[in-house]
C-alpha positions in Angstrom: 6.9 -9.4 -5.8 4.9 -12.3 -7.7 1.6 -12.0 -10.0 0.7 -14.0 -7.1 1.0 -11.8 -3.7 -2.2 -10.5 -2.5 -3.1 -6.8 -2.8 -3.7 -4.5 0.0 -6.2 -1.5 -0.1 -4.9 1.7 1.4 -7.8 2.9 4.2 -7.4 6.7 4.6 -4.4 8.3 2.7 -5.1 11.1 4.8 -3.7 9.0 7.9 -0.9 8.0 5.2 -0.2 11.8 5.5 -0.5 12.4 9.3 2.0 9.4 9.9 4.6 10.4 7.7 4.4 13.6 9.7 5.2 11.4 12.7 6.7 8.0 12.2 6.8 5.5 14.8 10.1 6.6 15.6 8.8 10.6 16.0 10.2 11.4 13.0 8.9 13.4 9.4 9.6 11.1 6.8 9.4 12.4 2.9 7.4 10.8 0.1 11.0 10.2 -1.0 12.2 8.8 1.7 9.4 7.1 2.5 9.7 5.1 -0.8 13.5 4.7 -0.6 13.3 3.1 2.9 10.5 0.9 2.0 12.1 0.0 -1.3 9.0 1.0 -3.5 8.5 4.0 -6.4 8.6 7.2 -5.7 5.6 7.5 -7.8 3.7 4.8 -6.0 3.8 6.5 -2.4 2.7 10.2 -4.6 -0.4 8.1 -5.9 -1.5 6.8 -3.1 -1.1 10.2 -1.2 -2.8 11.7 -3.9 -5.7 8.8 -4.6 -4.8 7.5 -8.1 -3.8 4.4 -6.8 -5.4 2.1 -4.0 -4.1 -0.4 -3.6 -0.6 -2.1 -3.4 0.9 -5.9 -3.4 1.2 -7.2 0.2 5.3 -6.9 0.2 4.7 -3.1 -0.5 2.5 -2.6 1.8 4.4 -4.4 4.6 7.5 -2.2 3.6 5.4 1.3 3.5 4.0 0.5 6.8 7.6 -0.8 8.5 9.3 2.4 7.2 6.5 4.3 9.1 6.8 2.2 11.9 3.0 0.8 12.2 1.5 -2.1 11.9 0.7 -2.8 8.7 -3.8 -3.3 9.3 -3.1 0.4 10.6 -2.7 1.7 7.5 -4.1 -1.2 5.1 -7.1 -3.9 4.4 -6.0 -7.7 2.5 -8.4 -7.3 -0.6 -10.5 -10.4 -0.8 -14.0 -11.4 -0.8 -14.7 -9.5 1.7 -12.7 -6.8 1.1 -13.3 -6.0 -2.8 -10.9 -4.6 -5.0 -12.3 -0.9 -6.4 -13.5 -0.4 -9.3 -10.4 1.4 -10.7 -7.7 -1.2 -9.7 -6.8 -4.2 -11.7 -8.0 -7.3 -9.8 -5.7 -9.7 -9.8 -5.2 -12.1 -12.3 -7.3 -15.8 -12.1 -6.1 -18.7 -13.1 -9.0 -20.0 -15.8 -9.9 -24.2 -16.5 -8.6 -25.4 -20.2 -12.1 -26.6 -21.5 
């Protein structure tokens, strides 16, 4: 992961939920598992379950939503212009002009 990958907004942590309940495979998968397969915190899986955190960089996302086993627009939105980052997340870093 790079300063420079583009973050992905979660869409409905409640789905997050129902899919971990049954993976693409038919399978439960744990919040632990979940991050261990998908090679992420354990505490960045709880927050997003839980709403403290939003958004992700794209690798993370692409991992969460392979370990689930769906596509990963199922689960999450590129944050970009027209997809705006919320109010709580850090917005990614911009590059500023020397003057």
């Amino acid at each position: 992961m790079t300063s420079r990958d583009p973050l992905y907004r979660l869409l409905d942590a409640d789905l997050l939920r129902r899919l971990m309940q049954r993976t693409g495979s038919g399978q439960r998968i744990t919040v632990r598992e979940l991050a261990m397969r998908s090679g992420c915190a354990r505490g960045t899986v709880g927050n997003l379950l839980s709403g403290v955190q939003g958004c992700v960089p794209g690798p993370v996302a692409h991992a969460l939503s392979a370990a689930i086993g769906v596509d990963v627009l199922v689960l999450f939105a590129p944050v970009g212009r027209s997809v705006p980052v919320p109010a709580t997340e850090n917005a990614p870093s911009t590059v500023r002009a020397a003057v």
